[in-house]
C-alpha positions in Angstrom: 0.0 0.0 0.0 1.0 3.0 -0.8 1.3 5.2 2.4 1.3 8.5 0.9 -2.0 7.5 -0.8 -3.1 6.6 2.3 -2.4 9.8 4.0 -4.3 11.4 1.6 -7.3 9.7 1.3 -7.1 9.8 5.4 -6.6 13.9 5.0 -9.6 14.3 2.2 -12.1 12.2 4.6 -11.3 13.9 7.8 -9.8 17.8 6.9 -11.6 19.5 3.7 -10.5 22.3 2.6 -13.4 23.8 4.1 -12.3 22.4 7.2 -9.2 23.5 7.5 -10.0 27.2 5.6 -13.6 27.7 6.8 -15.0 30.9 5.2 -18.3 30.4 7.7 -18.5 29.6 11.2 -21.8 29.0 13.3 -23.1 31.8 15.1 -22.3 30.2 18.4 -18.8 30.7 17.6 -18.9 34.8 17.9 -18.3 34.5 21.6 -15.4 35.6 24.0 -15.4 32.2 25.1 -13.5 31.7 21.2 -11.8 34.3 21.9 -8.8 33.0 24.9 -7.9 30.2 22.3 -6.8 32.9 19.4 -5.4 34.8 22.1 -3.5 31.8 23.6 -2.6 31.2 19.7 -1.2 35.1 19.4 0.9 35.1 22.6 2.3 31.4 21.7 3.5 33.1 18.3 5.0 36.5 20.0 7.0 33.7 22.9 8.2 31.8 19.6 9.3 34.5 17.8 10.8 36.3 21.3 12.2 33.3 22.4 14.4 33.1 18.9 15.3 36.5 19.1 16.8 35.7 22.7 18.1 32.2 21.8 20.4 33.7 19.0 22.1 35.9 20.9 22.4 34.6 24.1 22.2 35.1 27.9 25.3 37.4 27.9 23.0 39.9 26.0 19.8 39.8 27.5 21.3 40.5 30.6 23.3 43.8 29.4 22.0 45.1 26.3 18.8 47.0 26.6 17.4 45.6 23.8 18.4 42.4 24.8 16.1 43.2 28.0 13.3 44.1 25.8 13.0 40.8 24.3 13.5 38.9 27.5 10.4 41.4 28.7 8.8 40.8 25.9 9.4 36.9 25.8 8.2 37.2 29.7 4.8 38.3 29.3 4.1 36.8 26.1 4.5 33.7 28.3 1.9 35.6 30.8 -0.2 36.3 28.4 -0.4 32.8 26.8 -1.2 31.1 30.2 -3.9 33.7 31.3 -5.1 32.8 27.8 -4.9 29.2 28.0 -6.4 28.7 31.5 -9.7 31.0 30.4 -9.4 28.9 27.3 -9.7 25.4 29.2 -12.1 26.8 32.0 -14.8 28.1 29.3 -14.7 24.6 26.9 -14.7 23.0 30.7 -18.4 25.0 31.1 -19.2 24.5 27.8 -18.7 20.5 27.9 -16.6 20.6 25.3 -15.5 17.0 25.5 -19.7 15.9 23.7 -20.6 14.4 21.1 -17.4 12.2 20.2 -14.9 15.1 20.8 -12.8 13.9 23.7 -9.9 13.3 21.3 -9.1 17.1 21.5 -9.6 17.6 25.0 -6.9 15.5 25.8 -4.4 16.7 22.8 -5.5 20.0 24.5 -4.6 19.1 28.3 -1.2 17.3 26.3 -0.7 20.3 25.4 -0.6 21.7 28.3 1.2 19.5 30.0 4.0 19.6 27.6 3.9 23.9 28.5 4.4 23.1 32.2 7.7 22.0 31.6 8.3 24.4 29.1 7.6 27.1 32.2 10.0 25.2 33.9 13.0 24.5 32.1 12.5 28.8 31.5 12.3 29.8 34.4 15.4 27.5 35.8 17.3 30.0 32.3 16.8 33.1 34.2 20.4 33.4 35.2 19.4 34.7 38.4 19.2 33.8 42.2 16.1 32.8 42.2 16.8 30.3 39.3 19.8 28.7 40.8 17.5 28.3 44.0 14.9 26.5 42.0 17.5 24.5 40.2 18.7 23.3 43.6 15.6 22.8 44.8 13.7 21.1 41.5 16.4 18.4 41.5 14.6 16.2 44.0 11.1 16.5 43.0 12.0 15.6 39.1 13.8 12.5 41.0 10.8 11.8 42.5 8.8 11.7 39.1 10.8 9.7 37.5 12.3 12.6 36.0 15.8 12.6 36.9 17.2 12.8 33.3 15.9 16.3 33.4 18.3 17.2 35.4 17.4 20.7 36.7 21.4 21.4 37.4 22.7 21.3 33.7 21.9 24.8 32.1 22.9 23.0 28.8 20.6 20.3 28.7 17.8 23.1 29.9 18.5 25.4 27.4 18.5 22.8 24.5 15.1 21.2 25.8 13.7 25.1 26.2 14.4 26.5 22.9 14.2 22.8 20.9 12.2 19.6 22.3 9.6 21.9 24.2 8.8 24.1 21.1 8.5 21.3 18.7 6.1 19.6 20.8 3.8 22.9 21.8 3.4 23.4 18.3 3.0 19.9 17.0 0.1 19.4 19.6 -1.0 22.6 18.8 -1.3 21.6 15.2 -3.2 18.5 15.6 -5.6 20.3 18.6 -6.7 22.9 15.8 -6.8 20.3 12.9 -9.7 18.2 15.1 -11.1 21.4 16.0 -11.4 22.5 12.1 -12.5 18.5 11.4 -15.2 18.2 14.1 -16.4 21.7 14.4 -16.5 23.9 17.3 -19.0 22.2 19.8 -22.6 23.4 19.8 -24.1 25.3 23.4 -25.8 22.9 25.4 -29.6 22.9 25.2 -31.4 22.9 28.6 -33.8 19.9 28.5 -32.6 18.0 25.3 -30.7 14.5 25.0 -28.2 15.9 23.5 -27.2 18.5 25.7 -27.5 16.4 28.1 -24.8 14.0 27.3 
């Protein structure tokens, strides 16, 4: 079998281009409740394209160049932005049971997702450079031991950096990816009905 074939015929039966590029969306969907995903979406794009900005140049100058503090401020509350966003974001498809109707696949690529951020946030914060960093370091050891985590190892700048700005990324993004493409294949879910079956479920 051709698995390119396959892949296509799997894409054209799950993802139409209408899908994927809707010019139409329900009424339901002009809510602020749609709103903290595209905003999650925006700040995730600003702490990418911050983040490689920062990367480039290194810890040397965001410490001392004022510009170099611009981007880490700016790479800072990008990342504040995108978890106020993502929390709303969770809470409102939480209320809105957005898990009916056969679409529990991506509520759990969603809370994968956000998993995957966590320790994003951490291996970040442990890159400040700072006091406070090399306290957490110190103090993050243990618990990662704990998890069964111990080949992050919390003391190694190195290995944080490269899972920061490389493995963390990737995976945000990939999950992302596939979070939106069931979104666009399923459609977003309808309000629950008060009284009927199918709000119900």
């Amino acid at each position: 079998m051709n698995i390119d074939a396959k892949l296509q015929a799997w894409l054209r039966s799950h993802l139409t281009l209408e899908d994927a590029l809707p010019t139409q969306m329900p009424v339901y969907v002009n809510s602020m409740a749609y709103f903290f995903g595209t905003a999650t979406l925006s700040a995730l794009a600003v702490v990418i394209g911050s983040g490689m900005v920062i990367a480039i140049f290194g810890p040397g100058w965001w410490h001392v160049s004022p510009v170099g503090h611009f981007f880490n401020s700016v790479h800072f509350w990008a990342v504040e932005i995108f978890y106020f966003g993502l929390v709303l974001h969770m809470l409102a498809k939480f209320f809105k049971a957005a898990w009916r109707d056969g679409r529990w696949r991506t509520w759990v690529i969603g809370l994968v997702t956000f998993a995957v951020t966590i320790f994003s946030g951490i291996t970040g914060t442990l890159l400040q450079e700072n006091w406070d960093a090399q306290w957490n370091a110190v103090q993050g050891k243990d618990p990662m031991n704990a998890l069964g985590l111990a080949w992050m190892n919390t003391m190694d700048p190195g290995q944080l950096l490269t899972l920061h700005v490389a493995l963390f990324p990737l995976l945000i993004v990939l999950f992302a990816a596939i979070h939106i493409a069931f979104v666009r294949s399923e459609s977003p879910v309808r309000p629950i009905v008060l009284g009927s079956r199918r709000g119900a479920r």
